[in-house]
Kinemage of the C-alpha trace (Angstrom):
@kinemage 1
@onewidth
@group {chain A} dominant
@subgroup {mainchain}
@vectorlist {calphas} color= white
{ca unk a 1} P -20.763 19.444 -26.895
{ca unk a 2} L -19.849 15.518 -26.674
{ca unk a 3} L -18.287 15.255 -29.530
{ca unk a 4} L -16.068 18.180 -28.753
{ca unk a 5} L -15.578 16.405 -25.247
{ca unk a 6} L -14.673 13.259 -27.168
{ca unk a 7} L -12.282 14.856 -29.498
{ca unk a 8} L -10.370 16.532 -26.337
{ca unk a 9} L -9.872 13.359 -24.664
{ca unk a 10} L -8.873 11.537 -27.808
{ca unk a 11} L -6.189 14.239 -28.849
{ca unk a 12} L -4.851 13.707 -24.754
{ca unk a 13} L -4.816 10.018 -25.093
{ca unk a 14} L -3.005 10.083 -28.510
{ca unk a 15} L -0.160 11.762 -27.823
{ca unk a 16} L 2.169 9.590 -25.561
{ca unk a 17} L 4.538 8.689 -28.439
{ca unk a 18} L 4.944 12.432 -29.626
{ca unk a 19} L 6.040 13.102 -25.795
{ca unk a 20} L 8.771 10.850 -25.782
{ca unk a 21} L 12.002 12.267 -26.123
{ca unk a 22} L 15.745 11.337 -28.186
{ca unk a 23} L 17.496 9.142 -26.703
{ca unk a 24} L 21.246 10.148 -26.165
{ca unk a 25} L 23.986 7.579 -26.892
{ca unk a 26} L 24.091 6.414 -23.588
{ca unk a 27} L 20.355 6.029 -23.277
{ca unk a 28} L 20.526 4.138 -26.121
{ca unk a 29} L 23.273 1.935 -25.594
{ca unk a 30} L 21.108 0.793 -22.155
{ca unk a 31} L 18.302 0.469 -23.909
{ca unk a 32} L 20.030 -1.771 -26.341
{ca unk a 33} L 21.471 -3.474 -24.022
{ca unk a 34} L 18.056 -4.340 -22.157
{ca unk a 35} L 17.356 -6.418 -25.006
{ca unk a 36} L 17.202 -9.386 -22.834
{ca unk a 37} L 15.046 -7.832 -20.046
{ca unk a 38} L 12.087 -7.187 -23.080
{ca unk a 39} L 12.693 -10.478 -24.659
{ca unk a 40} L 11.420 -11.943 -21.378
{ca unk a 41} L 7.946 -10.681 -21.995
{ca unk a 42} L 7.074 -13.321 -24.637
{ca unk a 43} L 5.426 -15.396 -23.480
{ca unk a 44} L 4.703 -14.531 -19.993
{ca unk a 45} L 1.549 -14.885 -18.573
{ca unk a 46} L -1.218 -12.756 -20.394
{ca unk a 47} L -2.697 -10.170 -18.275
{ca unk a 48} L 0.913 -10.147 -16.381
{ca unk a 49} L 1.164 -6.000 -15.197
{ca unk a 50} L 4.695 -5.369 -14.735
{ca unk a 51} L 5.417 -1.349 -12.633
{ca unk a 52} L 8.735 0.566 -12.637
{ca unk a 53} L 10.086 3.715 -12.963
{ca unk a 54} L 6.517 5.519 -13.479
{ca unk a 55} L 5.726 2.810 -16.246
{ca unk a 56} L 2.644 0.134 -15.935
{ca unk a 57} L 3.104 -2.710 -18.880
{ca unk a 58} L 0.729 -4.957 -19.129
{ca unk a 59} L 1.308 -8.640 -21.577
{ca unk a 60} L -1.451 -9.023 -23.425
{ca unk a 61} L -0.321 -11.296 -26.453
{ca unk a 62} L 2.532 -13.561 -26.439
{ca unk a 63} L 4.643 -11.074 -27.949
{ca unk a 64} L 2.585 -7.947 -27.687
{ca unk a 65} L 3.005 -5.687 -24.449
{ca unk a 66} L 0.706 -2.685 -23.488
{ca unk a 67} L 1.752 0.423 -21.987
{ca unk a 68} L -1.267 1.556 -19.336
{ca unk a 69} L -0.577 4.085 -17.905
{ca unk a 70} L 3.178 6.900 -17.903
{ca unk a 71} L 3.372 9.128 -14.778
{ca unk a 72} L 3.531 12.421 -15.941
{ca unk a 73} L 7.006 13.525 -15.569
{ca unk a 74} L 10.409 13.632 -17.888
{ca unk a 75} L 11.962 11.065 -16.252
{ca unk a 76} L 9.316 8.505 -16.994
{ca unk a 77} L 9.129 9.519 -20.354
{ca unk a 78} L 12.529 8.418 -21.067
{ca unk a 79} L 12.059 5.446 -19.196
{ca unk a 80} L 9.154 4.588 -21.599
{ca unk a 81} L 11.475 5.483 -24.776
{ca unk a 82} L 14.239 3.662 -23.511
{ca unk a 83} L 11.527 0.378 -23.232
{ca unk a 84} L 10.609 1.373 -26.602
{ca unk a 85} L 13.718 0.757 -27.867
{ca unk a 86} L 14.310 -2.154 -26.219
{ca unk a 87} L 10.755 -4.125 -27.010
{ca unk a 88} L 11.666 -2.839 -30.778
{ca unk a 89} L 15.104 -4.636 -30.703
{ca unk a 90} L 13.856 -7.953 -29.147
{ca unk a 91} L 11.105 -8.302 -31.680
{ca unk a 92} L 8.558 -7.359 -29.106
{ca unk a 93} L 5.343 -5.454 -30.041
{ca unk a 94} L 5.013 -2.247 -27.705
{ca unk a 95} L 1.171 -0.661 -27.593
{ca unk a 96} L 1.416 2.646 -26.659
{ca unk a 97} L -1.421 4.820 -28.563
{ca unk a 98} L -4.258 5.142 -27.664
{ca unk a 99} L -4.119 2.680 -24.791
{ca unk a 100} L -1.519 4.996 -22.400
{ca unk a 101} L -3.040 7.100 -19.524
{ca unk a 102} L -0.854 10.007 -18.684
{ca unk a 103} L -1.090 10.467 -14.897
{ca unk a 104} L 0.266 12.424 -12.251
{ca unk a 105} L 2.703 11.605 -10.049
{ca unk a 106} L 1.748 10.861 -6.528
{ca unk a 107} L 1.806 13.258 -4.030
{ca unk a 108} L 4.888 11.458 -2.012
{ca unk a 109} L 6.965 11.490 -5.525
{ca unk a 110} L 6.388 15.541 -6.629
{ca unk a 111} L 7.169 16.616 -2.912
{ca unk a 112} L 11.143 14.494 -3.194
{ca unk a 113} L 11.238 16.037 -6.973
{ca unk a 114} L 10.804 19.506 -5.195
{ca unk a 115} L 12.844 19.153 -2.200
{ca unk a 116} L 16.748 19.961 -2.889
{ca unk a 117} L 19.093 16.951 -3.061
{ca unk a 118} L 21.527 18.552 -0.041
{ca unk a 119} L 18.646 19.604 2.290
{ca unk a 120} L 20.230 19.238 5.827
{ca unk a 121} L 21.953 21.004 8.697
{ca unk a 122} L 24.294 23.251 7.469
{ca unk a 123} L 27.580 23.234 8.822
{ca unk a 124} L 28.819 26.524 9.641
């Protein structure tokens, strides 16, 4: 029974990397051109956590960067490939397997993904 526990959670941990999507040509090109923005994680302070866009980075060499934790949603995902991308082109080591939690979005952040852009009075 544990070791079928432990395989479970191992094949959930691993699979970040398989999740992230193709970037487009545009995707890429911003990626590419957030070369500089990556570059500025060597040598920042180790232990440094950096948050944005559902994405927790953590420094933990002086060019080696950690993904912690992806919130569990598309948009994130891309986020993450996008700063794949970019850590790749600036020579910067990205750790994403095993280390990556997937977690879920907050509760504020699923209920504005569900409600409609235009919600409002409707003029009639």
């Amino acid at each position: 029974m544990q070791n079928e526990n432990n395989t479970e959670q191992n094949e959930t941990m691993t699979i970040v990397m398989e999740r992230l999507p193709e970037l487009d040509e545009g995707e890429t090109s911003t990626a590419l051109e957030n070369t500089r923005w990556a570059a500025g994680f060597v040598g920042a302070p180790l232990g440094a956590i950096y948050n944005d866009a559902g994405v927790d980075l953590q420094v933990v060499s002086t060019r080696t960067v950690r993904c912690l934790a992806v919130a569990d949603h598309p948009y994130c995902f891309r986020t993450l490939a996008m700063m794949a991308l970019s850590f790749e082109t600036a020579g910067v080591e990205l750790e994403v397997d095993p280390y990556t939690v997937v977690r879920p979005l907050p509760p504020d952040e699923e209920q504005r993904e569900e409600e409609p852009e235009d919600a409002g009075l409707e003029v009639v």
